[in-house]
N, CA and C atoms as a LAMMPS dump frame, in Angstrom:
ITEM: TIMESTEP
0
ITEM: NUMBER OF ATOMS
309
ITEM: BOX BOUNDS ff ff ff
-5.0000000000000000e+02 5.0000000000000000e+02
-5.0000000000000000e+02 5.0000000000000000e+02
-5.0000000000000000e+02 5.0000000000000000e+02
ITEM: ATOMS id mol type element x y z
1 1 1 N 27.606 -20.549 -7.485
2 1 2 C 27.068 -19.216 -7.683
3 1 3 C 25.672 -19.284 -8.32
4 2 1 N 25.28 -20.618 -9.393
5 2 2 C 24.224 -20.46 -10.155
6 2 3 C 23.11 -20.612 -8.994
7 3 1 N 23.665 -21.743 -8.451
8 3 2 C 22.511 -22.147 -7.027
9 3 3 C 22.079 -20.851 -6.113
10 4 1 N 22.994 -20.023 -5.88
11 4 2 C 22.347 -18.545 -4.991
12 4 3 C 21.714 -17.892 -5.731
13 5 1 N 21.855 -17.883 -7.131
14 5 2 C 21.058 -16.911 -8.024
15 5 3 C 19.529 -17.503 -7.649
16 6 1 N 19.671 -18.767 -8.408
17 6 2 C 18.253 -19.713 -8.577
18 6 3 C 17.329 -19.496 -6.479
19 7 1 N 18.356 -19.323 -5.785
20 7 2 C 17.595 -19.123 -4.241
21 7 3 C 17.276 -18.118 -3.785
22 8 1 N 17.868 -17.063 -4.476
23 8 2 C 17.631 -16.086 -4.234
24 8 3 C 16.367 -15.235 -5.14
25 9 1 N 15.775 -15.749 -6.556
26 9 2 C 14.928 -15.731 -7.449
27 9 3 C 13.629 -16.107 -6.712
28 10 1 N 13.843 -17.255 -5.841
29 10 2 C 12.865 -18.064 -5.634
30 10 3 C 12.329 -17.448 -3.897
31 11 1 N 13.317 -17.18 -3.428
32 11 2 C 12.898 -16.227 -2.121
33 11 3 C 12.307 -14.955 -2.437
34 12 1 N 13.102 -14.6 -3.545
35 12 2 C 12.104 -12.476 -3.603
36 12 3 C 10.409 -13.187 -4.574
37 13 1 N 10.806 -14.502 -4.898
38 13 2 C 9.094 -14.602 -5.667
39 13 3 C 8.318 -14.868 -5.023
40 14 1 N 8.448 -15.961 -3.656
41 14 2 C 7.836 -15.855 -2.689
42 14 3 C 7.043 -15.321 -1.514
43 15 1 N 8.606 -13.898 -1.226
44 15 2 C 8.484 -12.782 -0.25
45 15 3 C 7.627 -12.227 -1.063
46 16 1 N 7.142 -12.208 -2.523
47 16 2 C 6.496 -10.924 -3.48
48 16 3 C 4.864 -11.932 -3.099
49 17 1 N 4.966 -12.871 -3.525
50 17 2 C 3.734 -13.49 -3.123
51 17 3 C 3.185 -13.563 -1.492
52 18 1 N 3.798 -12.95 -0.646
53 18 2 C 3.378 -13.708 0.47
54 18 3 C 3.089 -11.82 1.481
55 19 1 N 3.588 -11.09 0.559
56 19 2 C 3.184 -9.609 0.732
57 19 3 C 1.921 -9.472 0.207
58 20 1 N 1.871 -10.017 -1.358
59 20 2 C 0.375 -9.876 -2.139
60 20 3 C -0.451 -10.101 -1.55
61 21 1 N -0.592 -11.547 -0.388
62 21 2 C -1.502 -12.303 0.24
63 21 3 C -1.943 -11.146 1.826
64 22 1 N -0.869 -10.711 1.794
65 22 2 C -0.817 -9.666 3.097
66 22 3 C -1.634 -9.076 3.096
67 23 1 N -1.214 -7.891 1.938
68 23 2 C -2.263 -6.893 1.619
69 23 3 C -3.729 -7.224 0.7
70 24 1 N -3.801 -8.192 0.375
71 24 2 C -5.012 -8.573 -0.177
72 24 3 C -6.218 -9.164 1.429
73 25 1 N -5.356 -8.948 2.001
74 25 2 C -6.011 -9.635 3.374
75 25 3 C -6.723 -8.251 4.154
76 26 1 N -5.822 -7.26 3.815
77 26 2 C -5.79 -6.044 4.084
78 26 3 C -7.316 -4.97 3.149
79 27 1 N -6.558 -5.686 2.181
80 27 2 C -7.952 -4.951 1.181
81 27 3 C -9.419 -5.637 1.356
82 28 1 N -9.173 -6.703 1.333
83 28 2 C -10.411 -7.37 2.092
84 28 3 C -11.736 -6.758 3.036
85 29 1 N -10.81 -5.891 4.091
86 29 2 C -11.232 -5.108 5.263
87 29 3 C -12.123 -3.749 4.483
88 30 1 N -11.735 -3.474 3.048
89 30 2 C -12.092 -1.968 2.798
90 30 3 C -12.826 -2.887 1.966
91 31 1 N -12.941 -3.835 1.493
92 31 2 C -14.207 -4.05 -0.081
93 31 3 C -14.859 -4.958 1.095
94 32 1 N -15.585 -4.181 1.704
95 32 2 C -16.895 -4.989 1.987
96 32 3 C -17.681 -5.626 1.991
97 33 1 N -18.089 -4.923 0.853
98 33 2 C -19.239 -5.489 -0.119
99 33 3 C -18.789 -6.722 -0.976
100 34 1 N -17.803 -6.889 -1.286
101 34 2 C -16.789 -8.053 -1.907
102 34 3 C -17.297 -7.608 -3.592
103 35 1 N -17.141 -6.509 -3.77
104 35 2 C -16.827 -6.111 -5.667
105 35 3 C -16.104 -6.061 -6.033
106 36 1 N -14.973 -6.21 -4.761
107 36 2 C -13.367 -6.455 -5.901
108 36 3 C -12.769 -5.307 -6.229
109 37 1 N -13.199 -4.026 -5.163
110 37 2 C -13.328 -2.522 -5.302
111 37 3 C -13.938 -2.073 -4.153
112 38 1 N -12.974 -0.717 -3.856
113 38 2 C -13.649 0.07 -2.91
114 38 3 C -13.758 1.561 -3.436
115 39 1 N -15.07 1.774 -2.885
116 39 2 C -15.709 3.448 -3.653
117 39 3 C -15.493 4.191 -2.667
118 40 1 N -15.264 5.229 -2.686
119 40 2 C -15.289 6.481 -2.009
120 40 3 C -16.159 6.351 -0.855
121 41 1 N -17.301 6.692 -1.444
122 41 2 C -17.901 6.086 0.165
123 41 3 C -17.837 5.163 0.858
124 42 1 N -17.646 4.011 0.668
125 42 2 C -16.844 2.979 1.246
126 42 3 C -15.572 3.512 2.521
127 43 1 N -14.71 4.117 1.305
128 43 2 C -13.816 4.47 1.953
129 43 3 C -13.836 5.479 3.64
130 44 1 N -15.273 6.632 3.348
131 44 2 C -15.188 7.63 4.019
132 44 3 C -15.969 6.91 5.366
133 45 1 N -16.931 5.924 4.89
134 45 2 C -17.639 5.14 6.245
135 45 3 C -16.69 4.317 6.941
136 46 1 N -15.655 4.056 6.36
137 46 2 C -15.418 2.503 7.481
138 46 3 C -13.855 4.126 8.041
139 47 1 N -13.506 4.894 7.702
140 47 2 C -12.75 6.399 8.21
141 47 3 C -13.612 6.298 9.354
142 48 1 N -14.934 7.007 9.315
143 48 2 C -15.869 7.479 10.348
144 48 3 C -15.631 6.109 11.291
145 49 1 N -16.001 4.788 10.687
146 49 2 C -16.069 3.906 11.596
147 49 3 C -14.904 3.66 12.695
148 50 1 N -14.222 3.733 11.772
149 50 2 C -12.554 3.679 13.091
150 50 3 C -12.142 4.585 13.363
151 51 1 N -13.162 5.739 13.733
152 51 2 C -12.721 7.178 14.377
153 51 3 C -11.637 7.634 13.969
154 52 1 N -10.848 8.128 12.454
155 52 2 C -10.073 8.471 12.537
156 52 3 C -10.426 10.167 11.958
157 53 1 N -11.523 10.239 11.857
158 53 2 C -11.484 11.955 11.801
159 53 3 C -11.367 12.218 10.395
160 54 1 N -11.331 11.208 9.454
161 54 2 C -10.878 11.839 8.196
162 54 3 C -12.02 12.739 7.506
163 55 1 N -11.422 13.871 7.267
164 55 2 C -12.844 14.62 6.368
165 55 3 C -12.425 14.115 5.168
166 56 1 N -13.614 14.716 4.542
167 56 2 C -14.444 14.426 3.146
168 56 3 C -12.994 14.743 2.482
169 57 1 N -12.574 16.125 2.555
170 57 2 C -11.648 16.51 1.528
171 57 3 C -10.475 15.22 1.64
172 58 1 N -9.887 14.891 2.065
173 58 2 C -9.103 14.1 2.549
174 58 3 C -8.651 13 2.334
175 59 1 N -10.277 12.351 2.231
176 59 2 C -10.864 11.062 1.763
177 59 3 C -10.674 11.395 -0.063
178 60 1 N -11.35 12.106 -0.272
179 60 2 C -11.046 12.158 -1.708
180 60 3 C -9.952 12.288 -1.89
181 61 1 N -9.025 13.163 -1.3
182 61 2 C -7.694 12.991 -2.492
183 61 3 C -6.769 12.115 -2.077
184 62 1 N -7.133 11.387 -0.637
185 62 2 C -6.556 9.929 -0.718
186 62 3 C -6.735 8.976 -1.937
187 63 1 N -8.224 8.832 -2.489
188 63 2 C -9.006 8.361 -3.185
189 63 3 C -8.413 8.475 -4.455
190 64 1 N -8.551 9.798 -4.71
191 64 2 C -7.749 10.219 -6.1
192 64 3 C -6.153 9.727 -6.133
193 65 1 N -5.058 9.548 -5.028
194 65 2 C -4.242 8.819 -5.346
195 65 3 C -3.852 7.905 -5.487
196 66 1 N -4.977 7.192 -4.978
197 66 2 C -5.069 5.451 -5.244
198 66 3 C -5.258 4.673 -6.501
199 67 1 N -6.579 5.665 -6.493
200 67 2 C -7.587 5.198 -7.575
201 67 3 C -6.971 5.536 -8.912
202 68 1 N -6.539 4.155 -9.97
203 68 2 C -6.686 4.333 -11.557
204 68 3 C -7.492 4.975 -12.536
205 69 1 N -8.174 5.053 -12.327
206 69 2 C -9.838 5.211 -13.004
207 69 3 C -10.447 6.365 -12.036
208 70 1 N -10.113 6.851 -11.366
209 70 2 C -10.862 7.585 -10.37
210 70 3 C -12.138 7.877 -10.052
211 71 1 N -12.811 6.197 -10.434
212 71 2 C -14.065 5.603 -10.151
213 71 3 C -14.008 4.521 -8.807
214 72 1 N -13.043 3.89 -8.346
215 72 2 C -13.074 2.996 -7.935
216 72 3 C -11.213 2.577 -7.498
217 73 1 N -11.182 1.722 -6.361
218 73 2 C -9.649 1.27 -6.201
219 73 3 C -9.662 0.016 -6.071
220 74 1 N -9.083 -0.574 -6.932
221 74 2 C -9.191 -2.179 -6.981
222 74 3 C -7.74 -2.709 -6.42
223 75 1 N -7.834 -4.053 -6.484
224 75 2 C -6.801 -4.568 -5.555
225 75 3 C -5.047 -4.189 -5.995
226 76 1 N -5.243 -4.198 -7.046
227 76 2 C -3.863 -3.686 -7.665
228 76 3 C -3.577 -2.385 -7.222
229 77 1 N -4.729 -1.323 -7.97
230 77 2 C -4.257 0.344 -7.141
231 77 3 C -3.762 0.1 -5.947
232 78 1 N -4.562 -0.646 -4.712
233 78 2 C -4.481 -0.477 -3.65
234 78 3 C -3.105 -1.097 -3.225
235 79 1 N -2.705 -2.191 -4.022
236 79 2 C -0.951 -2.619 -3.529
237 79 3 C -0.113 -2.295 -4.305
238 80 1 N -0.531 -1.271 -5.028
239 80 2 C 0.476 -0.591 -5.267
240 80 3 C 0.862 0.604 -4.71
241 81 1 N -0.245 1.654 -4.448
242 81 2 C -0.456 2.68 -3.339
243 81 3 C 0.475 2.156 -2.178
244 82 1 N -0.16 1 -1.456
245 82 2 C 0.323 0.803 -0.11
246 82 3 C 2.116 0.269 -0.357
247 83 1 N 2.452 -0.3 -1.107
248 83 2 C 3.874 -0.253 -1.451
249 83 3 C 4.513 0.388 -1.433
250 84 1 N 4.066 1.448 -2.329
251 84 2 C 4.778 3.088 -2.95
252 84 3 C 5.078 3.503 -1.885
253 85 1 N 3.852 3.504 -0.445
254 85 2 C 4.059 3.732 1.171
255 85 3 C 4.766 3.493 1.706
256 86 1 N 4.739 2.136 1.891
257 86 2 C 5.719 1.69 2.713
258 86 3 C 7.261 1.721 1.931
259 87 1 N 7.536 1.946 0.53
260 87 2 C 8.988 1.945 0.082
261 87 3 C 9.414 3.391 0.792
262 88 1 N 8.369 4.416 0.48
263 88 2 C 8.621 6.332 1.025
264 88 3 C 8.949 5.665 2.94
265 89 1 N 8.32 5.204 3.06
266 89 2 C 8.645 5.515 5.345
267 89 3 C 9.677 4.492 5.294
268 90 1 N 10.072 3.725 4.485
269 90 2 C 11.283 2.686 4.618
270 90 3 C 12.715 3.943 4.147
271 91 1 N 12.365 4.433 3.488
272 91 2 C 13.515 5.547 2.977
273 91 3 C 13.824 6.449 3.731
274 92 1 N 12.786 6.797 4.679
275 92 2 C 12.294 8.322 5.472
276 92 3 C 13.341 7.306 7.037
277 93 1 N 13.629 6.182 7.279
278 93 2 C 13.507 5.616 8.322
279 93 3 C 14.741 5.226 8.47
280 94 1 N 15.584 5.288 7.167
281 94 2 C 17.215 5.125 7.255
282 94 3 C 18.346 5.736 8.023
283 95 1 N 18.88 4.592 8.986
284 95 2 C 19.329 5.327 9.999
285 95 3 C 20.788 5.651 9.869
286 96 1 N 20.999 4.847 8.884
287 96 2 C 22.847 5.61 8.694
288 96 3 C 22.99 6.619 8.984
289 97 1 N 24.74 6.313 9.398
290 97 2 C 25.196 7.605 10.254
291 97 3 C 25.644 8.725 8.609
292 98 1 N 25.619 9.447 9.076
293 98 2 C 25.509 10.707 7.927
294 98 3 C 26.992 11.003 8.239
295 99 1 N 27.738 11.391 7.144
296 99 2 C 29.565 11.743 7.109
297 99 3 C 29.1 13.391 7.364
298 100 1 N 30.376 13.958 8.271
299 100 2 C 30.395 14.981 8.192
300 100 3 C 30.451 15.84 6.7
301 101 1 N 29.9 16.621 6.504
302 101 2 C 30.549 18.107 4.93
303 101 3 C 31.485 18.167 5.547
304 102 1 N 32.312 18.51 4.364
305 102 2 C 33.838 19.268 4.329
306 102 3 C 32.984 20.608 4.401
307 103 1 N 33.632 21.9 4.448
308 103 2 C 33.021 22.768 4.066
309 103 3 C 34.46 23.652 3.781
């Protein structure tokens, strides 16, 4: 039993490291400039760039939910944001069958 504990410790530290590397690969794409941070405008040009239509308003309060400091989103805001994401559409995506109500 101690041995599945100790393999199973060592797989979620891994899977946790090998997500970090994911999305740091990911954040990469938005810090451009390589400051280790992406600004608002940052954010709203490389939007425009991949045609996705995002307006201004949009962009900001994406921005504002990312962003710690609501100067800037550094690599942490940003995997943690994108986590928080993907845990909400992993929840939203559960397909169990639902028991009938008594009523």
């Amino acid at each position: 039993a101690l041995l599945l504990v100790i393999l199973l410790i060592f797989s979620y530290r891994d899977t946790t490291l090998l997500r970090k590397k994911l999305f740091a690969n990911k954040f990469e794409l938005f810090d451009v400039h390589n400051k280790g941070y992406i600004e608002l405008d940052t954010l709203i040009n490389i939007s425009e760039e991949l045609g996705n239509g995002m307006l201004k308003e949009e962009a900001l309060a994406m921005f504002d939910r990312a962003s710690s400091d609501k100067e800037k989103i550094t690599f942490e805001d940003f995997y943690f944001t994108m986590t928080q994401f993907e845990n909400r559409n992993r929840d939203k995506s559960d397909l169990s069958p639902t028991l009938p109500q008594n009523e």
